[in-house]
C-alpha positions in Angstrom: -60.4 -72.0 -33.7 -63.9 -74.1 -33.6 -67.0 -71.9 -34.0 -69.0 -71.7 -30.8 -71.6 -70.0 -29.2 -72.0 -70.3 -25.3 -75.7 -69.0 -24.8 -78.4 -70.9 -22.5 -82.4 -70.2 -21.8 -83.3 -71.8 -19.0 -86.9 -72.0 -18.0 -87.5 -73.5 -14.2 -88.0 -73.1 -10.6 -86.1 -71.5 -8.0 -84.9 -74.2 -5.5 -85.9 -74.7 -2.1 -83.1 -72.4 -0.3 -84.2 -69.0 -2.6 -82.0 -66.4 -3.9 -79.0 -65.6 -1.8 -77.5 -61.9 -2.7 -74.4 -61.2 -1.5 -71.9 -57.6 -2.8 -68.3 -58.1 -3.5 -65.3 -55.8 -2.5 -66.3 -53.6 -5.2 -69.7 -53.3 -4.2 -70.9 -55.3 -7.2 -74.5 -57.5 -6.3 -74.3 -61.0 -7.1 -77.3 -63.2 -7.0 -76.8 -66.9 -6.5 -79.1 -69.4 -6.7 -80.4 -73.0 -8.1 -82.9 -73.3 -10.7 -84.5 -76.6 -11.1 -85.3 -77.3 -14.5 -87.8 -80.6 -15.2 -88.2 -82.4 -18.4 -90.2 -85.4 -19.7 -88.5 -88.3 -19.8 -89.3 -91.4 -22.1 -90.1 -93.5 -18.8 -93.2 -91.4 -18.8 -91.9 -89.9 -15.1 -90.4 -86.0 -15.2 -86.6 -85.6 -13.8 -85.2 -82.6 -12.5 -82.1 -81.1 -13.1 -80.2 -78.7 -10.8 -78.4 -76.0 -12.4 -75.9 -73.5 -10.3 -76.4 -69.9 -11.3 -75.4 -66.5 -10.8 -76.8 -62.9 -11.9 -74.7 -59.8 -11.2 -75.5 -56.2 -11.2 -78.8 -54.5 -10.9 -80.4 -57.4 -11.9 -79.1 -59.3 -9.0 -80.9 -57.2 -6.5 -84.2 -57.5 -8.3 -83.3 -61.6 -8.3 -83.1 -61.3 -4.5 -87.1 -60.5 -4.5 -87.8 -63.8 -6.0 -88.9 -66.8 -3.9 -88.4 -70.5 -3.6 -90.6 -72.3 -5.7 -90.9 -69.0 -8.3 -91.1 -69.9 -11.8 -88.2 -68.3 -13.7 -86.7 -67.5 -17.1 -82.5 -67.3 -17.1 -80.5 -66.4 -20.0 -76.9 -66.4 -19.2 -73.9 -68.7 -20.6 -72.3 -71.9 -19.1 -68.8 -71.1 -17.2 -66.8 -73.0 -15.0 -64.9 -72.0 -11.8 -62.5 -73.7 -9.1 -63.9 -74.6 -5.8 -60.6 -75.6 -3.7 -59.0 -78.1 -5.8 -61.7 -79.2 -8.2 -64.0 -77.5 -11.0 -67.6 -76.5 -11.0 -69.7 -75.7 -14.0 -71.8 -72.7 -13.6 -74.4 -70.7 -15.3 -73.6 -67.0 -15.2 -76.7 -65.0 -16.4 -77.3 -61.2 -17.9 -81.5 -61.3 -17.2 -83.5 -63.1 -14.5 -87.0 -62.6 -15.0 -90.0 -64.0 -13.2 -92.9 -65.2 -14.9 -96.8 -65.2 -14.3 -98.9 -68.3 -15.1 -102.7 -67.6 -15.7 -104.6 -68.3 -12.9 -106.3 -70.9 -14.9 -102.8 -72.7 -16.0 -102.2 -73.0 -11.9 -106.1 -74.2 -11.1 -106.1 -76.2 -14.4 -109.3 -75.2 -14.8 -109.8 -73.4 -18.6 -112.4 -70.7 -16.7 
């Protein structure tokens, strides 16, 4: 067997649609939701990136308080699951947690 490690940070945006938190049978939370991830490109214009992902547990209640447009920081690892007769690849994630910009980083303004 190959060495591997399947272990992502992901640092981005909640989509436009939110968090939606839904319990299985067993009463288990899960939290689903899109993070939108934006990186430089070298054309000099950003691109965004859409990533599926999921949070279960308690911390998938706390996920449900989080809003559309809230930056976020993910860790989780990269699974993939069917979805009638095709494959989707996933992000399944142990923390979510919200993060606070300085009020000078969001008026760009160093005061």
């Amino acid at each position: 067997m190959v060495a591997s490690v399947n272990h992502g940070i992901l640092l981005g945006t909640i989509g436009r649609y939110g968090v939606t938190v839904r319990y299985q049978q067993s009463g288990i939370p899960c939290a689903s939701f899109v993070l939108v991830v934006s990186e430089h490109g070298k054309d000099g214009k950003d691109h965004q990136t859409s990533i599926d992902c999921e949070v279960y547990g308690g911390k998938a209640e706390s996920a449900g308080e989080l809003e559309a447009g809230q930056l976020a920081l993910f860790q989780g690892k990269v699974a993939k699951r069917r979805k009638g007769d095709a494959w989707e690849t996933l992000v399944v994630g142990y923390t979510l947690t919200p993060v606070m910009l300085p009020v000078a980083s969001l008026t760009g303004s160093s005061n």
